[in-house]
C-alpha positions as CSV (number, residue, x, y, z in Angstrom):
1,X,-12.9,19.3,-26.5
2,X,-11.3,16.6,-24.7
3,X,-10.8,14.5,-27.8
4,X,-9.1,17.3,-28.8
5,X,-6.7,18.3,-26.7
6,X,-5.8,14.1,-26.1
7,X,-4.9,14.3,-29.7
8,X,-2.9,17.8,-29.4
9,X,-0.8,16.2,-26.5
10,X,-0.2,12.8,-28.1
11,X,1.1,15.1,-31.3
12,X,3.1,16.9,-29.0
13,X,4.9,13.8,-27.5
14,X,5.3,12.5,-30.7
15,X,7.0,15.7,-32.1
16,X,9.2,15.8,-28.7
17,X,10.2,12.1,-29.1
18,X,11.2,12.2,-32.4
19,X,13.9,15.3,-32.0
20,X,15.5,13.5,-29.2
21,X,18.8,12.1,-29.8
22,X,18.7,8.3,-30.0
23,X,20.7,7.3,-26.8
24,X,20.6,3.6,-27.3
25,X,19.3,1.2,-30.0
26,X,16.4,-1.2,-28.6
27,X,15.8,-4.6,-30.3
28,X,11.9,-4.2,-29.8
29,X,9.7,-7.2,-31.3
30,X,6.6,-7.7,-31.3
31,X,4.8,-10.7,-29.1
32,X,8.1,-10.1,-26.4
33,X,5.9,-11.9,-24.1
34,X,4.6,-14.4,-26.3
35,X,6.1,-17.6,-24.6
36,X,6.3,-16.4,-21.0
37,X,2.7,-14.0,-20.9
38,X,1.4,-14.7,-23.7
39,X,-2.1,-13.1,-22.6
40,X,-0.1,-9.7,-21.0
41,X,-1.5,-6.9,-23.4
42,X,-5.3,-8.4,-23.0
43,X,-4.9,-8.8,-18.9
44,X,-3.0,-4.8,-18.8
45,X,-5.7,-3.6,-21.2
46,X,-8.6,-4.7,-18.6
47,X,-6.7,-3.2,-16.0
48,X,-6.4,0.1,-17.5
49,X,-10.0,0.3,-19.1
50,X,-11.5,-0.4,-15.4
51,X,-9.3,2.4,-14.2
52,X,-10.3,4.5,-17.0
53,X,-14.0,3.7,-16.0
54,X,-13.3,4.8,-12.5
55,X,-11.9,8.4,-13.5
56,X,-10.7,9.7,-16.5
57,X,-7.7,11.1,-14.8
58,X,-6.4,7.9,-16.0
59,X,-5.7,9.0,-19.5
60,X,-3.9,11.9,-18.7
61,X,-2.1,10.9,-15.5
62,X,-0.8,7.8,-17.5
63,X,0.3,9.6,-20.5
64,X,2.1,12.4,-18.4
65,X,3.9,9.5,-15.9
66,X,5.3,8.1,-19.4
67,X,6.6,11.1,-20.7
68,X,8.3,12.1,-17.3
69,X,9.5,8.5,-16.9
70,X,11.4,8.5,-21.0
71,X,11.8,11.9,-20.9
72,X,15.4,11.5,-18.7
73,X,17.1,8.6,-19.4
74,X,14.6,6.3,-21.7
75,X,11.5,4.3,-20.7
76,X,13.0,2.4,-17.4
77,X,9.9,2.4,-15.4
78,X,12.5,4.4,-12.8
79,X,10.1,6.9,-12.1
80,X,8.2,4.9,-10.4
81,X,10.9,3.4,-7.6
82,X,10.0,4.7,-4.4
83,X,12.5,6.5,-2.4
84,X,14.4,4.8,0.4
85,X,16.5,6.4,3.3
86,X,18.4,8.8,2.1
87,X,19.2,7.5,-1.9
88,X,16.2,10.0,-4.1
89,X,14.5,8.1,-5.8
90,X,13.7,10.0,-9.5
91,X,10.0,10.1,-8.3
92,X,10.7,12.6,-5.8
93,X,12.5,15.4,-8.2
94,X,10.6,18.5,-7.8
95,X,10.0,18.0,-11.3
96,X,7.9,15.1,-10.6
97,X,6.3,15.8,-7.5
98,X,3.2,17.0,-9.3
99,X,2.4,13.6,-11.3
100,X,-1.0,12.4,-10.5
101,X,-1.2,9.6,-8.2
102,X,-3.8,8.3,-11.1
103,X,-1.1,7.4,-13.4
104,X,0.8,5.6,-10.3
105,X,-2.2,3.4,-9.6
106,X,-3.1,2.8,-13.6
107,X,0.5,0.7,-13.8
108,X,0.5,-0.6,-9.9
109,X,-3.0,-2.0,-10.8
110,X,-2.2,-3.2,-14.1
111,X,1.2,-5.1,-12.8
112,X,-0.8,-6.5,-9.9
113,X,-3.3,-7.7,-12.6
114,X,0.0,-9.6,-14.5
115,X,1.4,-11.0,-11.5
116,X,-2.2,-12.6,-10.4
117,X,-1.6,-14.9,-13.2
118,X,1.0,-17.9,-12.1
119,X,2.9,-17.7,-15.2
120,X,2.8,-14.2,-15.3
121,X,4.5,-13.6,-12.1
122,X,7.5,-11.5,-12.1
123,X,7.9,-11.9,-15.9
124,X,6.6,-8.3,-17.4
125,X,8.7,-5.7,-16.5
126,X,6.9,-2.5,-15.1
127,X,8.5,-0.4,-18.2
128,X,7.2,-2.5,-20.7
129,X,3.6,-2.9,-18.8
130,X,3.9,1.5,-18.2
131,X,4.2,1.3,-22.1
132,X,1.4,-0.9,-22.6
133,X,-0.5,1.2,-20.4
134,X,0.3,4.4,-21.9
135,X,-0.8,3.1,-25.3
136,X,-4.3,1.5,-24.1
137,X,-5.0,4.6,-22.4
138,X,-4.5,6.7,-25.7
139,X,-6.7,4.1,-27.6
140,X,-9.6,4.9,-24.9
């Protein structure tokens, strides 16, 4: 049952994704990392299938931070910017209040993972490692 309704909401988001208007046209390539991190998607997938061994919460949480994350203004990682004084941050919209504090620890943990490695640090933007995450957890 839980295979099954994984694979109705990835279906969903697909469907949703692909009748939103294109706002901006990414040059996306493949191995983006390659000369700066080149091990990024092995050291994020380990950090996501420990989580994912912890609770699977994980799966859901990260899928559902993704969506509410591209959902607004493309996949910025901006949902996850804390708040500070009196500038609201997008993670505190009533609309994303509810997001599981999972999905939040799936990419902190993750992008601590990335930045333990020296030439790693700082180099892999929390979008593109919320991304990674997303799809890893989908895979599990």
């Amino acid at each position: 049952m839980a295979h099954f309704i994984t694979v109705l909401l990835v279906l969903s988001l697909s469907l949703t994704f692909s009748l939103l208007p294109e706002t901006a046209s990414a040059q996306l390539r493949q191995n983006y990392y390659a000369k700066t991190c080149p091990s990024v998607e092995s050291i994020v997938r380990k950090a996501v299938t420990q989580k994912f061994r912890q609770t699977f919460v994980t799966v859901p949480a990260t899928i559902r931070l993704f969506f509410h994350d591209c959902f607004v203004q493309g996949c910025d990682a901006s949902v996850i910017i804390q708040s500070a004084g009196s500038n609201k941050a997008e993670k505190d919209h009533p609309d994303n209040l509810s997001l599981a504090g999972d999905g939040f620890d799936t990419v902190i943990k993750a992008k601590q993972a990335v930045d333990a490695v020296p030439s790693c640090r700082n180099k892999v933007s929390c979008a593109d490692i919320l991304a990674m995450a997303t799809r890893d957890v989908i895979a599990l």
